[in-house]
Kinemage of the C-alpha trace (Angstrom):
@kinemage 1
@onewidth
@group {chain A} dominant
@subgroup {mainchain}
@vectorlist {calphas} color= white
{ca unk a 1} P -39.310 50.444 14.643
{ca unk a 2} L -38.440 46.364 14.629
{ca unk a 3} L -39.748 44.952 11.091
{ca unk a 4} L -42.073 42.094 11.915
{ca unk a 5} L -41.741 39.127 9.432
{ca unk a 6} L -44.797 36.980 9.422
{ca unk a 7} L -46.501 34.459 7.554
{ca unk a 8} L -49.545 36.160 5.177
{ca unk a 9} L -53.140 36.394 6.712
{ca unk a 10} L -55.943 36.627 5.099
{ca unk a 11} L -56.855 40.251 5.678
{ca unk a 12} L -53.101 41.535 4.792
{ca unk a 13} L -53.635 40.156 1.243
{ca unk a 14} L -54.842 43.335 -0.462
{ca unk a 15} L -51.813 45.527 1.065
{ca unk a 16} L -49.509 43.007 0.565
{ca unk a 17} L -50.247 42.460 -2.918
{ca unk a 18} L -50.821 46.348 -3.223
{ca unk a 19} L -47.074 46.578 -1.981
{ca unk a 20} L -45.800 44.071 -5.163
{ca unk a 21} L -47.709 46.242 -7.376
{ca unk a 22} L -46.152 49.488 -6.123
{ca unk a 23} L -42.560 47.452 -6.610
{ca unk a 24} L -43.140 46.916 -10.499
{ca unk a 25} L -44.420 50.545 -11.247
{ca unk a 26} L -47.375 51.167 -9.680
{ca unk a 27} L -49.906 50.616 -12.352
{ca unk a 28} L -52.716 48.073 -10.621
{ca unk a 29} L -53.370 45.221 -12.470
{ca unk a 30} L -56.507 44.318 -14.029
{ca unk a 31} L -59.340 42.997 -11.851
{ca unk a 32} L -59.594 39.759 -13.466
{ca unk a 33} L -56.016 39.321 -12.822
{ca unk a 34} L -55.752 40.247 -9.700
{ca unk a 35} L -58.838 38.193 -8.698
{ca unk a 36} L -56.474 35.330 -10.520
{ca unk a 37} L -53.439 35.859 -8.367
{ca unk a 38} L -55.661 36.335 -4.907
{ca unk a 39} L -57.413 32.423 -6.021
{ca unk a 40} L -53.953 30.846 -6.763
{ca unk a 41} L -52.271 32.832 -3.588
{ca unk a 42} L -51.129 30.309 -0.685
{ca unk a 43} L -51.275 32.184 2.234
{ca unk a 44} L -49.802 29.810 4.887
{ca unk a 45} L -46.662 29.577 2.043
{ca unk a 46} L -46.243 33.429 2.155
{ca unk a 47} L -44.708 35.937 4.326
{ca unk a 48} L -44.517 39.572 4.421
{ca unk a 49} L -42.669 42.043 6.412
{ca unk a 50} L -43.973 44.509 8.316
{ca unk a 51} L -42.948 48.241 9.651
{ca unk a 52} L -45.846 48.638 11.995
{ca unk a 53} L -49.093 49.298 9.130
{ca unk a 54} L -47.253 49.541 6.352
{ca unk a 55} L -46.289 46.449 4.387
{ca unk a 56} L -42.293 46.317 3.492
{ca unk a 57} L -41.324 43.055 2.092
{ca unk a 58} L -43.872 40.495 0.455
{ca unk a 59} L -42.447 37.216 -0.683
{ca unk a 60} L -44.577 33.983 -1.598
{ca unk a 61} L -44.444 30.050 -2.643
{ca unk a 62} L -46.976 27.811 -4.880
{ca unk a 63} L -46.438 24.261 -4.376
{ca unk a 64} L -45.164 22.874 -7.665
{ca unk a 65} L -44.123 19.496 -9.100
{ca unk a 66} L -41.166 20.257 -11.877
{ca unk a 67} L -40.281 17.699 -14.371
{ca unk a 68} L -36.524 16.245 -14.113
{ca unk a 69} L -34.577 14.489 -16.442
{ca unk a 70} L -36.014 11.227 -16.676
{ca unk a 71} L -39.507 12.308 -16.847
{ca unk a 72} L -40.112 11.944 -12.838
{ca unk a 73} L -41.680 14.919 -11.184
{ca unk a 74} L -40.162 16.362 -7.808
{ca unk a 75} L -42.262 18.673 -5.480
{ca unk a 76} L -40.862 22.490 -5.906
{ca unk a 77} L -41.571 25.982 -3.885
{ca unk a 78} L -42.261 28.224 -7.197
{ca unk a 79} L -40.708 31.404 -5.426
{ca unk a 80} L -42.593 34.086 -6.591
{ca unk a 81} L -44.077 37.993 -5.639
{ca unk a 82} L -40.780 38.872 -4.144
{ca unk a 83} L -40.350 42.450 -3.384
{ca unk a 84} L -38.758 45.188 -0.950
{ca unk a 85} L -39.997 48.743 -0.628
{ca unk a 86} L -37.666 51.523 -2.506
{ca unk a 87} L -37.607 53.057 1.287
{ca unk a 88} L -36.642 49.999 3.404
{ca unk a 89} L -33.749 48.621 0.719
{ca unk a 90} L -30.386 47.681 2.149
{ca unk a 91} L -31.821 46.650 5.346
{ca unk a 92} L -31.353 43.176 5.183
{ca unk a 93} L -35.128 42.705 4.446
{ca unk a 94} L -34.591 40.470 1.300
{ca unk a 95} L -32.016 37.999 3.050
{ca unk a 96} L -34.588 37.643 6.213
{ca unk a 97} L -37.182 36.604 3.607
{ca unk a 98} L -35.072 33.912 1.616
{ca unk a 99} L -33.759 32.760 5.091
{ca unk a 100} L -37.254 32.303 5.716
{ca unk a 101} L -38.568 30.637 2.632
{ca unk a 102} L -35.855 28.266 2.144
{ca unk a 103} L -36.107 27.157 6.255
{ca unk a 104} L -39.723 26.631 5.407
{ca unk a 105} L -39.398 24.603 2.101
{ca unk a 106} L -36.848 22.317 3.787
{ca unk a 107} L -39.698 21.777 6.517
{ca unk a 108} L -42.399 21.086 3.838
{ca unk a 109} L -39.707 18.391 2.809
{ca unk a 110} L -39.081 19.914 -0.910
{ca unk a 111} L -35.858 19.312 -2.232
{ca unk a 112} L -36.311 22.163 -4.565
{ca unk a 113} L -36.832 25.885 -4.980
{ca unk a 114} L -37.507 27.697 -7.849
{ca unk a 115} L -38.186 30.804 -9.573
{ca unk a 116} L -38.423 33.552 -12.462
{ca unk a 117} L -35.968 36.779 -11.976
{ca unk a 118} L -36.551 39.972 -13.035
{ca unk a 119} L -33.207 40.982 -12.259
{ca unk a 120} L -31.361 37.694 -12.671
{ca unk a 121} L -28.098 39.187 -10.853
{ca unk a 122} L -30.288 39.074 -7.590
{ca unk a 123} L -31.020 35.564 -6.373
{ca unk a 124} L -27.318 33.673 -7.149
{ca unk a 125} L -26.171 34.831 -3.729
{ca unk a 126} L -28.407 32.915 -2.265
{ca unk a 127} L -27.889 29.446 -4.568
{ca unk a 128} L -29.854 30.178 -6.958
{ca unk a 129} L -28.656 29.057 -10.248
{ca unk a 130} L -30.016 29.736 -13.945
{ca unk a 131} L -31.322 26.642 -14.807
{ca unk a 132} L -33.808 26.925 -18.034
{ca unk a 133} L -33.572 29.487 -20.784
{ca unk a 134} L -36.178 30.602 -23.749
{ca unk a 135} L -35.712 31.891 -27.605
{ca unk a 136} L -37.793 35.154 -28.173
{ca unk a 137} L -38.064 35.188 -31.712
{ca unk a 138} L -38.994 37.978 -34.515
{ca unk a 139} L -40.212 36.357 -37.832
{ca unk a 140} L -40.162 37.770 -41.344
{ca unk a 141} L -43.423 36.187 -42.494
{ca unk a 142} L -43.139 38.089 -45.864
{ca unk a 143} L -39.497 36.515 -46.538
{ca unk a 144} L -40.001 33.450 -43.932
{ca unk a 145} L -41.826 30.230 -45.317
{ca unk a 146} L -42.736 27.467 -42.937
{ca unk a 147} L -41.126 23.522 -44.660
{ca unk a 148} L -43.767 21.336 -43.408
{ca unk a 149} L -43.350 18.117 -42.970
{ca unk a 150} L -45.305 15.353 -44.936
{ca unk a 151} L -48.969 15.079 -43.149
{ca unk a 152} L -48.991 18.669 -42.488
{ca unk a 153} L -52.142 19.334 -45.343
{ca unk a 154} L -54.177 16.557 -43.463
{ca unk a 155} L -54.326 18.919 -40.301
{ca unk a 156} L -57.698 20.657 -40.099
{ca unk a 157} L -57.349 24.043 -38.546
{ca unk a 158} L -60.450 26.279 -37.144
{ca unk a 159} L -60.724 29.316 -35.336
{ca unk a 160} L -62.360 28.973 -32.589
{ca unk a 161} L -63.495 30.781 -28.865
{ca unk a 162} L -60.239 31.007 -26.640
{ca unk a 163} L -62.782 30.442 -24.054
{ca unk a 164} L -65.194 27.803 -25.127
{ca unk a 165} L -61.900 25.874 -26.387
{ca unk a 166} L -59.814 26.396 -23.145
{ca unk a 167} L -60.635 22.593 -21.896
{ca unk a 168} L -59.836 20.944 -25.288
{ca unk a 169} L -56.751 23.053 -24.933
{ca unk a 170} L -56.024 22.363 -21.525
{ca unk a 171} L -55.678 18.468 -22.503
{ca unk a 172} L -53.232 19.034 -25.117
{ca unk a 173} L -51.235 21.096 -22.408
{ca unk a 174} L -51.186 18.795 -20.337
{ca unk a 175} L -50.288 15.578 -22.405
{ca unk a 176} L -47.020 17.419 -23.270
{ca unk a 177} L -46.183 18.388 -19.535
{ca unk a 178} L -42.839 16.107 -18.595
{ca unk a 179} L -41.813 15.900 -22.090
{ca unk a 180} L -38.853 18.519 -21.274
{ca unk a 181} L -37.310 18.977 -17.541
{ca unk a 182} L -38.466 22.009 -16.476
{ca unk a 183} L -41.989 21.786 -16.994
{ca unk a 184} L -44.290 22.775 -14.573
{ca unk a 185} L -47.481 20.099 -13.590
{ca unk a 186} L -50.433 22.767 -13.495
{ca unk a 187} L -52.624 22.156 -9.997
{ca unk a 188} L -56.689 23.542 -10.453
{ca unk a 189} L -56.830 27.083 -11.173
{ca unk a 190} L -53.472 27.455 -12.897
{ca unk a 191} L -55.020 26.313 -16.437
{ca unk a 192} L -57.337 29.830 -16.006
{ca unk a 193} L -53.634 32.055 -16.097
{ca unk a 194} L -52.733 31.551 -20.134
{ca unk a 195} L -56.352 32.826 -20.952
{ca unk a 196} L -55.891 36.296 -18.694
{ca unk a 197} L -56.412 38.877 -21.441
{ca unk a 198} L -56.324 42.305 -19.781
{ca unk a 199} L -57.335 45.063 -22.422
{ca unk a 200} L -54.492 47.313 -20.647
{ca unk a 201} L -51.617 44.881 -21.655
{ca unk a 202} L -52.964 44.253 -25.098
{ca unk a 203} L -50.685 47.204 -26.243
{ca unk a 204} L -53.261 47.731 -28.949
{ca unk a 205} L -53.911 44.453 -30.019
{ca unk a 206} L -56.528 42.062 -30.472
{ca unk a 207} L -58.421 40.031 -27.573
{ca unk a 208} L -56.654 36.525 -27.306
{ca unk a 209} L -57.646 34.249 -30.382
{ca unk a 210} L -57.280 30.932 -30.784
{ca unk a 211} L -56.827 28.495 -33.656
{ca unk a 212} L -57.090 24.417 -32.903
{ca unk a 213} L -55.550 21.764 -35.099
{ca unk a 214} L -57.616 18.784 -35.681
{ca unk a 215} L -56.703 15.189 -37.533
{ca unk a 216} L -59.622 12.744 -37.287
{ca unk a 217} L -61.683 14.617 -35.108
{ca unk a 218} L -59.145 15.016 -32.609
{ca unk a 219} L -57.538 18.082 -30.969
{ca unk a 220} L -54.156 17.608 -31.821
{ca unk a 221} L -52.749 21.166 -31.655
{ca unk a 222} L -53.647 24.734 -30.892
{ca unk a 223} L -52.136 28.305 -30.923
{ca unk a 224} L -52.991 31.220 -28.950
{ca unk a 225} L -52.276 34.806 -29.662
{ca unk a 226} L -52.966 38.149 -30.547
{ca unk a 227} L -53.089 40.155 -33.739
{ca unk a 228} L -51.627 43.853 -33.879
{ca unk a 229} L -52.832 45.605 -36.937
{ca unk a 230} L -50.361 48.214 -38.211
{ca unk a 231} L -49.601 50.559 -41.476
{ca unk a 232} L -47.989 53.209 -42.865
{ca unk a 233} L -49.164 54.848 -45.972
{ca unk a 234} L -51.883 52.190 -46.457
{ca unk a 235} L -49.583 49.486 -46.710
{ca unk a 236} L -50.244 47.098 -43.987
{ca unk a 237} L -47.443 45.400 -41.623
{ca unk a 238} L -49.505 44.638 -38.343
{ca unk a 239} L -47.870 41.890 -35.801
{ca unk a 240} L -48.940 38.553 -34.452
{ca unk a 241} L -48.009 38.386 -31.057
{ca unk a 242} L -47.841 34.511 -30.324
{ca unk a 243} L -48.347 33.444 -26.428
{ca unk a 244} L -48.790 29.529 -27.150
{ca unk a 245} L -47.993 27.120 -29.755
{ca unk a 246} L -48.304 23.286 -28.546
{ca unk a 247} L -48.825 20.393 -30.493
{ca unk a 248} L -48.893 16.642 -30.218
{ca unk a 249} L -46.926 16.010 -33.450
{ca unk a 250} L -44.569 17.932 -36.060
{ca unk a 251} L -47.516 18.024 -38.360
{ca unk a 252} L -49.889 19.663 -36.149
{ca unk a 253} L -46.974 21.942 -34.579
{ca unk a 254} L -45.691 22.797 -38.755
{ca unk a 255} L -49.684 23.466 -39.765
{ca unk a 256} L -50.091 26.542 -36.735
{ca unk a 257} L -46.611 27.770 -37.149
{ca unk a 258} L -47.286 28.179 -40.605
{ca unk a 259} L -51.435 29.282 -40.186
{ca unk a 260} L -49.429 32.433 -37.906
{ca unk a 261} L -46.838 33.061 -40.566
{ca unk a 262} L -49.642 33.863 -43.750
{ca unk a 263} L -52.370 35.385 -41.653
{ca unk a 264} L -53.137 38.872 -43.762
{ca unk a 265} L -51.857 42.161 -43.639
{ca unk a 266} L -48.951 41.044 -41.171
{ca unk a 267} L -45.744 40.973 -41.677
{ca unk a 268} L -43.923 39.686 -38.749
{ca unk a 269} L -44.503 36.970 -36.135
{ca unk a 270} L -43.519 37.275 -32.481
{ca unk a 271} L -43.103 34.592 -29.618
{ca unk a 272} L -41.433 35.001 -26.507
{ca unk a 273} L -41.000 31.929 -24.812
{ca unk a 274} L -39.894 28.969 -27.016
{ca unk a 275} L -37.363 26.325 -26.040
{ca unk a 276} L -33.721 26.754 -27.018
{ca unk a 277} L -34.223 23.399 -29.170
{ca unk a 278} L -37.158 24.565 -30.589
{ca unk a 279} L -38.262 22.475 -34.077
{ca unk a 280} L -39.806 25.888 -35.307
{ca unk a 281} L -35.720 26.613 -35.898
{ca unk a 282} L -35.162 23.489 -38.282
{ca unk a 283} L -39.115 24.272 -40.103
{ca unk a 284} L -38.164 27.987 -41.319
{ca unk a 285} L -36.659 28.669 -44.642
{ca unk a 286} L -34.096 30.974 -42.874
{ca unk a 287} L -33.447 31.606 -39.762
{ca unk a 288} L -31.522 34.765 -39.594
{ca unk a 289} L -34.915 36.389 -40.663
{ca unk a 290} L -36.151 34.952 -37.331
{ca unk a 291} L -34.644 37.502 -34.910
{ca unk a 292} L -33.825 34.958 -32.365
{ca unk a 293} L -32.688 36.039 -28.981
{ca unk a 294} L -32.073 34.091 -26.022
{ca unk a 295} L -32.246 34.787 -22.250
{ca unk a 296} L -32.676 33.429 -18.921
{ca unk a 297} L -35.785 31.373 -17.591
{ca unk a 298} L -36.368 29.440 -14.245
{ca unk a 299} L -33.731 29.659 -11.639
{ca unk a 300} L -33.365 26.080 -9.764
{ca unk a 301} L -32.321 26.112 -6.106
{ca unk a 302} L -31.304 22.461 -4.449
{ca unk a 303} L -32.348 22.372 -0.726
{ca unk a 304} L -31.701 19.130 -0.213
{ca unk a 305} L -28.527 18.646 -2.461
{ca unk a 306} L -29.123 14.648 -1.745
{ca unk a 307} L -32.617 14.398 -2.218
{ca unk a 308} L -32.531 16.311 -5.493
{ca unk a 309} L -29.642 14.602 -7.189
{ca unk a 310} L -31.412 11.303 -5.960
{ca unk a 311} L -34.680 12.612 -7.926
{ca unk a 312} L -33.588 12.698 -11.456
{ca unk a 313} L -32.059 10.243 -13.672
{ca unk a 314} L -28.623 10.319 -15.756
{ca unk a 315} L -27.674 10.281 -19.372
{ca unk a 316} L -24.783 8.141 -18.434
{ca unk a 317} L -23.617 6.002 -16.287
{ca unk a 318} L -22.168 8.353 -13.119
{ca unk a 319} L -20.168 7.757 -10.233
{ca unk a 320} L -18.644 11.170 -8.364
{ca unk a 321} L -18.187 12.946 -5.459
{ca unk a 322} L -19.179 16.563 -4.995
{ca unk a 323} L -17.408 18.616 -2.726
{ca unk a 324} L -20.244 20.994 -2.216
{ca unk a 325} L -19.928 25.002 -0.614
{ca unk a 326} L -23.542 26.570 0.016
{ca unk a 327} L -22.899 29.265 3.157
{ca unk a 328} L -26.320 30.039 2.587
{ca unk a 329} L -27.597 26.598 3.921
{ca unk a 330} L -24.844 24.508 5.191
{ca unk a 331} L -26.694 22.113 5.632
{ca unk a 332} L -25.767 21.076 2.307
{ca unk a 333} L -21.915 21.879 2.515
{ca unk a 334} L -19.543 19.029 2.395
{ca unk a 335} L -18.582 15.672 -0.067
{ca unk a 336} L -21.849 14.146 -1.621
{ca unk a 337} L -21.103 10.795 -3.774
{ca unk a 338} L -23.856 10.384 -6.653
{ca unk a 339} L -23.815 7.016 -8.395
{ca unk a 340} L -27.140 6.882 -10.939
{ca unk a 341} L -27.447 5.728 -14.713
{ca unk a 342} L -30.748 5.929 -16.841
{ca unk a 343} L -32.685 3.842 -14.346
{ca unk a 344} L -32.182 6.158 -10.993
{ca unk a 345} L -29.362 7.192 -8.485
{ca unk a 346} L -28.384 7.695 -5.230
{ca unk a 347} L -26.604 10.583 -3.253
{ca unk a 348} L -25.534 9.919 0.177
{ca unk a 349} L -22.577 11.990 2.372
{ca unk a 350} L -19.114 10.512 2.001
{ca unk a 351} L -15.879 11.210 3.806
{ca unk a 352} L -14.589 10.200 -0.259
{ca unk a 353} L -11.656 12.365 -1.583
{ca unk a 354} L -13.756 15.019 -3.587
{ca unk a 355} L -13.802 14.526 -7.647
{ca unk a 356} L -15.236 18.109 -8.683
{ca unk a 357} L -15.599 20.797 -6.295
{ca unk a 358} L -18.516 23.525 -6.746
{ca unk a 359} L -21.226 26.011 -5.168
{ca unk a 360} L -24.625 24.767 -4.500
{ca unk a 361} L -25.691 27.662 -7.089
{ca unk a 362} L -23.863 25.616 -10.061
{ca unk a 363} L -25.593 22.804 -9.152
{ca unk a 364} L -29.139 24.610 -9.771
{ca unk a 365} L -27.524 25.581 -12.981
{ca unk a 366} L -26.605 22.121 -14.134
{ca unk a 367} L -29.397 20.243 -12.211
{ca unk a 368} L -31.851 20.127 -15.455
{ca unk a 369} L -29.406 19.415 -18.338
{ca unk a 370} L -29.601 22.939 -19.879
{ca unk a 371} L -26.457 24.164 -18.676
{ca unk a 372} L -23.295 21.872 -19.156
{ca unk a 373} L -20.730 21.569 -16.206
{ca unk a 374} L -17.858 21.936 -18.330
{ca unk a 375} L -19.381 25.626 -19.439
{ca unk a 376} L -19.214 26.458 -15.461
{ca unk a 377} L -15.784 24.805 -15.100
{ca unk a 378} L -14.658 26.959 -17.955
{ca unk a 379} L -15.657 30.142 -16.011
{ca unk a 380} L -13.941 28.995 -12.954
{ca unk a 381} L -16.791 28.069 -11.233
{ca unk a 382} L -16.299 23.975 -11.077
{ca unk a 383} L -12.835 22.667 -10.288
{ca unk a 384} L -11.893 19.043 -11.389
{ca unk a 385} L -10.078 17.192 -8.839
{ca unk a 386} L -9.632 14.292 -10.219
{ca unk a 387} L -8.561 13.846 -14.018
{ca unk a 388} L -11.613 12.771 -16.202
{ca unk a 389} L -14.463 13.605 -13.344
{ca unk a 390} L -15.486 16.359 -15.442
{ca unk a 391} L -16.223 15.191 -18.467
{ca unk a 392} L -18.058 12.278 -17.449
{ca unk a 393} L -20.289 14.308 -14.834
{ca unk a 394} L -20.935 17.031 -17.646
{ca unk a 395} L -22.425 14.168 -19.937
{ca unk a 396} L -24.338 12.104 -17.621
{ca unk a 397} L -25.588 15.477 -16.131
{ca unk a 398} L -27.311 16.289 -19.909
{ca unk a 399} L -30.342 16.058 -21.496
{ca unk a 400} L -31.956 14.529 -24.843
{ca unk a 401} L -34.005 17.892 -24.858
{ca unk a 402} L -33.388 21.325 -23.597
{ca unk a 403} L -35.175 22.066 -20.075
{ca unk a 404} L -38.270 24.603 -21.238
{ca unk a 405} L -40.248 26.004 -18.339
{ca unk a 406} L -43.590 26.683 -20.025
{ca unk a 407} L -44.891 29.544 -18.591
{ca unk a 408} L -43.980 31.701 -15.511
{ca unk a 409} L -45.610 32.511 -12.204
């Protein structure tokens, strides 16, 4: 039988998103979450694929706005609840989808795509380059001591409701959205994800609790997380298991890092998405206790090579031409000449003798600042062309902070 691709209607939802489920294990989620992820489903932004009844291939979009370097936000297609049924694989289902998608976001005139992998070797065929990457970190909170900064003993911390404190969170969030490329501007509905609290994903811990920081009255800070109590021989080593630390200044941000590190009868302090710049590195007495680990984040996709390149600024003063390859969509194939400083830039087609020469998929890689261009070059995936165009692209492409996407989707 014919697979029929279509966009998402209302009725499909449930077997659709019962099909994504099946593709991660099979366990359904919890209501509340799935009632979360029906809300913040756009329909007319997804597609499935069909073999007659049955639902094969689900793939979807949420209209984003990503910070850049620079501070400027650019509209994004967050890629997301991509999946193929274990019996229809290696039937071209997954390339008909992004063939899809990436048609559509060109139409919706959004220079960019991006997404989250759970198998990062997947979506680099199809341009997709690793653009953002977190620290997952283990702490030694008996043998780990937070150096605050002066100010830190004026912070006033108090427990508090994650619910009845989710607003007073929710501006703090979002007065620190832009300060790193990467970040995500949170539409309605999205600020009710980072307070899902499923008892079945708890792994034993505690409901989500919450601690705010407060100078002057004013919410300066807060900290979300869980608390797993553990022992062995009645000597207790439980866990805390922090989802969100965000602050408004290194006093606040010292004062919770260091409220997690001597809460009682724990011994260790987890967090699984911090920037690779992180300041909690430079506040902990040593950071080989920390367990630090580091792996792959948001994957950037340029649709519009010209457009994008146009969007952001530069650390540097920049003037090259790209000889770009991208098979996928060609549209974006040939010599591009960006000229942009600190104030803005512009990328237009050129018939130019090519400085660097690259994939669309470094690009993506590079496009936030994380990733250097001289890295890629040094795996053979940039070649200079012309004798210094390397080095000067690799700096201006940079960033005065690491890229940090702040939560997936």
């Amino acid at each position: 039988m014919t697979n029929d691709l279509h966009v998402l209607r209302r009725d499909e939802w449930d077997r659709w998103y019962g099909r994504l489920e099946l593709a991660f294990g099979g366990v359904p989620e919890a209501p509340q979450e799935r009632r979360l992820w029906d809300d913040l489903t756009e329909l007319d932004r997804s597609i499935g694929v069909w073999d007659g009844d049955e639902c094969v291939g689900t793939a979807g979009a949420f209209s984003f706005r990503v910070s850049v370097p620079g501070g400027a936000f650019v509209d994004a297609a967050g890629v997301t609840m991509v999946s193929v049924a274990a019996t229809h694989r290696r039937r071209g289902i997954l390339t008909s989808m992004m063939r899809r998608q990436l048609d559509d976001v060109r139409a919706w005139g959004e220079p960019l795509a991006v997404l989250t992998a759970s198998e990062p070797a997947i979506y680099g065929r199809f341009g997709y380059g690793i653009a953002t990457r977190q620290l997952a970190l283990a702490i030694d909170s008996t043998k780990v001591r937070i150096d605050a900064p002066a100010g830190t003993d004026d912070v006033r911390l108090r427990i508090v409701d994650a619910a009845e404190a989710a607003e007073r969170c929710e501006a703090v969030h979002l007065r620190t959205v832009g300060t790193r490329p990467g970040m995500l501007a949170r539409k309605p509905g999205w600020e009710r994800l980072p307070l899902l609290d499923p008892e079945q994903d708890r792994g034993g811990a505690s409901p989500l609790q919450c601690v705010v920081a407060e100078r002057a009255g004013e919410t300066v800070g807060f900290a979300r997380f869980h608390n797993k109590p553990e022992s062995e021989f009645a000597v207790a080593h439980g866990r805390i298991q922090a989802r969100e630390v965000i602050a408004l200044d290194p006093a606040a941000y010292a004062a919770l890092w260091r409220f997690l590190c001597d809460i009682d009868l724990t011994e260790t302090v987890e967090a699984r998405n911090r920037p690779v710049d992180d300041p909690l590195l430079s506040l902990v007495s040593d950071v080989r206790r920390c367990g630090v680990r580091v792996r792959d984040s948001m994957h950037v996709r340029l649709v519009e090579v010209g457009a994008a390149l146009e969007a952001r600024t530069y650390l540097t003063p920049v003037d090259v031409v790209f000889d770009v390859e991208d098979s996928f969509c060609p549209w974006n194939e040939g010599r591009w000449r960006l000229v942009g400083d600190a104030k803005g830039a512009s990328c237009k087609r050129t018939e130019e003798p090519a400085d660097l020469a690259l994939s669309v998929r470094e690009l993506g890689a590079a496009y936030l600042g994380d990733v250097s261009l001289t890295e890629l070059a040094g795996a053979g995936r940039v070649r200079e062309l012309r004798q210094g165009a390397l080095g000067e692209a690799a700096v201006a492409f940079g960033s005065p902070v690491a890229p940090w996407l702040q939560h997936g989707f």
